[in-house]
Structure formats: C-alpha cells, structure tokens
N, C-alpha and C positions, 0 to 999 in steps of 0.2 A: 496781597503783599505789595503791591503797587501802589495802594494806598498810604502805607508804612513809609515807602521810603521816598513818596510824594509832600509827605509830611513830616518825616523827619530829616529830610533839608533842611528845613525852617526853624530846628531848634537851638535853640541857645541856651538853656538849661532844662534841666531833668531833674523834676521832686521825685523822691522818695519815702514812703511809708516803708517801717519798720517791721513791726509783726508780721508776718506772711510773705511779704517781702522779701525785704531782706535776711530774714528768717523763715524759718519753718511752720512759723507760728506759735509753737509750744512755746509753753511760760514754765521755768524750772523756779520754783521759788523754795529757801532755805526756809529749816525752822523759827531763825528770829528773822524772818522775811527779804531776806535780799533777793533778790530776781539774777537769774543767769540768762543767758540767750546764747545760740552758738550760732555764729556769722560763717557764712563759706569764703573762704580764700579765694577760690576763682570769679567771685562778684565782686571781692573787694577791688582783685587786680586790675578787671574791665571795667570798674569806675575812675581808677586812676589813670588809665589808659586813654578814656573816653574824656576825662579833665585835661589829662594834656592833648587831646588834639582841640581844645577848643570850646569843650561845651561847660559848662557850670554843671556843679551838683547840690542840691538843698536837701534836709529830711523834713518833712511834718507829721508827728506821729500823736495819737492821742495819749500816749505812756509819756512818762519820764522814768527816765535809767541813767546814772553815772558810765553804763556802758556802751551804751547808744556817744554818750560825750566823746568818751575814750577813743568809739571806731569813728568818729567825723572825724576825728582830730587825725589818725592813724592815715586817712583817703584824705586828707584836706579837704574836707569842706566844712567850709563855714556858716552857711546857712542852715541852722538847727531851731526847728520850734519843735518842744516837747510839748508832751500836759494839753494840748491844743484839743478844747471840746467843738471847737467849729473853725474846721481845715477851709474852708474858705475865706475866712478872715486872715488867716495864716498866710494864703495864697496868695490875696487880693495885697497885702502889706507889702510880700516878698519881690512880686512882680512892679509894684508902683516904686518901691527901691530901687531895683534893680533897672529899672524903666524898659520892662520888655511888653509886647503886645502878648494876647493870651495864644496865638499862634505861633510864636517862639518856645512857647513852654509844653513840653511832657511831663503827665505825673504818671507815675506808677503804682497801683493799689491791688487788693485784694481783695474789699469787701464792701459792704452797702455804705457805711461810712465815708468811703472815700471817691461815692459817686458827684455829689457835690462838686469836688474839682475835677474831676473827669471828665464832666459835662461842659467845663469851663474852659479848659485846656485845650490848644490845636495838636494832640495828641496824647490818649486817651490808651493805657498801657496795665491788661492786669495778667494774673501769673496763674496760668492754669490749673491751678489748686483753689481758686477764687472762688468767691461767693456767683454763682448763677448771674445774677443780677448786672452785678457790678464786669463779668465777661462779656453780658449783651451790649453794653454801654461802652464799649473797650472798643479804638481802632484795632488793635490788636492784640491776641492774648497769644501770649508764649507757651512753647512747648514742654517747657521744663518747669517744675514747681518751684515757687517762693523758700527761697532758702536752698536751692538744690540747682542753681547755675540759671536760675530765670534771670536775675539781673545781668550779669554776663553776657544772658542772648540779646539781651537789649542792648547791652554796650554796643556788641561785636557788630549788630544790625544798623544801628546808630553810625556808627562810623565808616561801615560801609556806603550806606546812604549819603553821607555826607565826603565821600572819596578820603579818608582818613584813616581808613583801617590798615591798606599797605603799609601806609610809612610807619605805625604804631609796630606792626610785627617786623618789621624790615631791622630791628634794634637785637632784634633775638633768632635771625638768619644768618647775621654775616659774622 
C-alpha cells in the first residue's frame, strides 16, 4: 500500500480502459447489433470527484461505442481514443500532448492487452477481476471488481494520497 500512495502523488492524469473496467465486462449486443454496457454510478461520481481535485481523466479502449462517447462526455473527460489496436501509440500521443512524464501517468486495465501501458506508466492499476497476468504487472490491484466500484476505489485512494479526499467529501458533510 505504501507503494500506491508513494506513487500516486505523482499523478496528474489517470487513463482508463473501458471493458472490465469501467464495466463488468459483459458485451450486451442487440439483434441489429448495437452494443449496451452498464456503467456504475459510484465510478462515475469518484472520477468526477477525483477531476476536480486536480488530476485529469482519459479513456483508451480497443472498442468503439457511441456510449463510451456519451459517458466521457457525462464525467468530462475529454481525452477518448476508441477503436485503438495498439494502446501504446494511444498513450505515447496522449502524454506527449499533454506533456506529462510517464511517472505522472496511471492507467487502469484488466487484461494482457493493456500490459503494454502498464509496464510504461508510474502507476500500473488493475481491477481484481483481471486477467492473472495483467494483476502480476499492476502496482496495485483493487478489491472490488471492474464495473463493481473498482474505479471509485481508485478515485478515493488517489485522493487520499494526494491529501484531496477531505475537501472533496467536506461538500457533502456540512
């Protein structure tokens, strides 16, 4: 744990993958093919939580979804790469824009896919439902499964670490 919040000091934005992630995983797909996803409310809130104290939020997902758009849009964030068959190119873009070191950056994954930037990042984040793999590679893997308040534990820890969690709950105390 010491590790975590040794480390995440130092961040200034948090990617996120989508599927298992920020989901559960499952792909609900309609007969003429649209895709559903169901997002958890208490992730979404502890990314907007964890945006206003400070830190940025991106997605890179190897899907595209019109509803992946909809919930960036819903949390403010603006940095979405969909369709992305090689998340490191995604990453390598996003941070040279952004002009951050890769020690500034956390991503958040699920699977062998998304070791690639895991390996890259100063903070290396998967969600206890995750591929084997891709948890040995992780500074830290969460308690709580992708799509089922993992992202949240990450907010809330994030912002602890970085002394920002009081003032964030202090709005919904007095």
């Amino acid at each position: 744990m010491q590790e975590f919040f040794t480390r995440a000091k130092q961040i200034k934005l948090v990617i996120f993958d989508v599927d298992g992630v920020m989901t559960d995983g499952s792909l609900y797909l309609t007969d003429d093919g649209q895709e559903l996803k169901a997002f958890n409310s208490l992730d979404g809130h502890g990314m907007k939580m964890l945006k206003r104290s400070g830190v940025d939020l991106a997605i890179i997902t190897g899907r595209t979804s019109k509803l992946v758009l909809h919930r960036a849009k819903n949390l403010g964030i603006e940095h979405i790469y969909q369709g992305v068959e090689n998340k490191v190119e995604a990453y390598e873009h996003l941070i040279d824009a952004l002009q951050l070191a890769p020690e500034n950056v956390a991503y958040m994954g699920d699977d062998v896919v998304d070791l690639p930037v895991m390996r890259r990042c100063g903070l290396a984040l998967c969600v206890a439902n995750g591929h084997q793999l891709a948890k040995q590679h992780a500074h830290f893997v969460t308690k709580l499964a992708g799509g089922h308040g993992a992202v949240r534990e990450i907010c809330e820890l994030m912002m602890q670490a970085q002394g920002t969690y009081d003032a964030q709950m202090a709005q919904y105390l007095s």
